[in-house]
N, C-alpha and C positions, 0 to 999 in steps of 0.2 A: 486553413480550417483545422478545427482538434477532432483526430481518430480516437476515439474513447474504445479503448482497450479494457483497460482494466480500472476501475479505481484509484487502486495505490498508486499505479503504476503512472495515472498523467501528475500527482502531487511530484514525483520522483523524474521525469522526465521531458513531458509537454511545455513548452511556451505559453498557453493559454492559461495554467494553472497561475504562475508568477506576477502577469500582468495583470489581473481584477484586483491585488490586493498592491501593488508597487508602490503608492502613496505608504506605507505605513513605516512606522520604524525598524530596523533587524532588530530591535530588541524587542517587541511584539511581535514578528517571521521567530527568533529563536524561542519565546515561550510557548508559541503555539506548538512548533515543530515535536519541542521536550518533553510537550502536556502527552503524546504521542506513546511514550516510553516508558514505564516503572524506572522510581528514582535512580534506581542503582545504574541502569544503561544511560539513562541521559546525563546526568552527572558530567560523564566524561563520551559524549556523544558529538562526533562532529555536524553543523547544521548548516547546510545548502539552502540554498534559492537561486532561480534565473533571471535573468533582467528579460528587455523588452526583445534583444535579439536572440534570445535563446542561450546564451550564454549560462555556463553555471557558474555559479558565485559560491566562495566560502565563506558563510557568516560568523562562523564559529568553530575553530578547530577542534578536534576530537583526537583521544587515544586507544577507544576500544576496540574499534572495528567496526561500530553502527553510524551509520550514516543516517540523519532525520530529516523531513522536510515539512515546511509549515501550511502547505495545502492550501486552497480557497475556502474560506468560509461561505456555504452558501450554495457554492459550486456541485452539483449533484458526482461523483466521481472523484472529486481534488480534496482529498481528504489529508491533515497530516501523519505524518506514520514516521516509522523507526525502521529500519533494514537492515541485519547482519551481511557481511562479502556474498555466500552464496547467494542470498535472496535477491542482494543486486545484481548479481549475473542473471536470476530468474528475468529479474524483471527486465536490464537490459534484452535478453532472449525475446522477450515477448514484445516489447518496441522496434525489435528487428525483424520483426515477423519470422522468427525461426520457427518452425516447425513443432519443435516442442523444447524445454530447457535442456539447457546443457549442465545445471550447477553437477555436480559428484557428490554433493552431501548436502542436506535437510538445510534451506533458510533458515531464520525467522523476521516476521516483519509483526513490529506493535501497530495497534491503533486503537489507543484506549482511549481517544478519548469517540468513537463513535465513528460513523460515518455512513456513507449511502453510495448507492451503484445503481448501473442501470438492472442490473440482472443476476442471478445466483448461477442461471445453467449456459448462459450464454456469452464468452469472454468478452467479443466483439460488439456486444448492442449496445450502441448508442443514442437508444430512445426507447420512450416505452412508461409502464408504470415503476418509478424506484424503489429499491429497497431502500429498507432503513439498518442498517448496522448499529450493533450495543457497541459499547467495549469491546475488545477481543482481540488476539493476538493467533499469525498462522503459521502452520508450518508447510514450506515452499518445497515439496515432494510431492510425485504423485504417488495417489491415493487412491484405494479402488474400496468402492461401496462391496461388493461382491464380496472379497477376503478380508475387510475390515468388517462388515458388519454396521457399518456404521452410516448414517440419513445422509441423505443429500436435498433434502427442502431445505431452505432458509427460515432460520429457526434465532429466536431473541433469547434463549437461555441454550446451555450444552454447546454439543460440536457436532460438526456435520461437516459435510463434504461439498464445497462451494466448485463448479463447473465441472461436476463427475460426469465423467466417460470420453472428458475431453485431456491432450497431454497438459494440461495446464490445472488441471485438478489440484487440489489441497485443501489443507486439514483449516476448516474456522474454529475456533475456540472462542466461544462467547463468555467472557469472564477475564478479569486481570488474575494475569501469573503469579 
């Protein structure tokens, strides 16, 4: 059964993300994955997927550092996205059920082209009424409403502060870089 955590986090992680779409070619998994990223990162982006047994797979090597995944279409959560090293230490942390991240320095993870979640304040819900995500890219620190000054509703234009007060907090930025 899939523990929906986060979002990005079952496209980059989960079993259940890989298998709804495994019929299809890795060359439709790599353009979805890319459409995830502004040209400049995906260009030279390495692009993952997992097979049936969880296994991860390289569809496409890379040389920058970001790693993308091509998501479920459809799948409320299994969104495609792009991840710098830090952000995939976020997210592994958060697949690990660690307590809070461990990265040392700022992610970032694309998702331009859109997506959806179960929740804006709650990392863990996996049901419920969904958000709907625009475009936007995040930065994988936390983030405190309080000395940023900055929202934490779920919001389709601007930035705001997506699961504040929790250590999993971070910055959404609705809009391409």
């Amino acid at each position: 059964m899939r523990r929906c955590w986060q979002g990005f986090i079952l496209a980059a992680i989960t079993v259940q993300g890989s298998l709804a779409h495994g019929g299809e070619t890795a060359q439709a998994k790599i353009r979805r994955a890319l459409s995830a990223a502004p040209p400049e990162i995906a260009k030279a982006a390495k692009v993952m997927d997992m097979d049936a047994q969880g296994k991860m797979t390289v569809l496409r090597e890379g040389t920058n550092g970001f790693t993308c995944f091509p998501g479920t279409p459809g799948v409320i959560g299994d969104v495609a996205m792009c991840a710098d090293p830090p952000a995939m230490q976020w997210l592994s942390d958060a697949m690990s059920h660690k307590p809070q991240p461990t990265n040392t320095q700022p992610g970032v993870i694309y998702m331009l082209a859109g997506g959806t979640d179960w929740s804006a304040t709650d990392p863990n819900a996996t049901s419920g009424t969904p958000i709907k995500e625009p475009p936007h890219w995040m930065i994988m620190w936390p983030f405190d409403s309080k000395t940023s000054g900055l929202p934490t509703t779920a919001k389709q234009t601007g930035t705001w502060i997506m699961y504040a007060g929790t250590p999993w907090a971070h910055l959404m930025i609705n809009q391409h870089p």
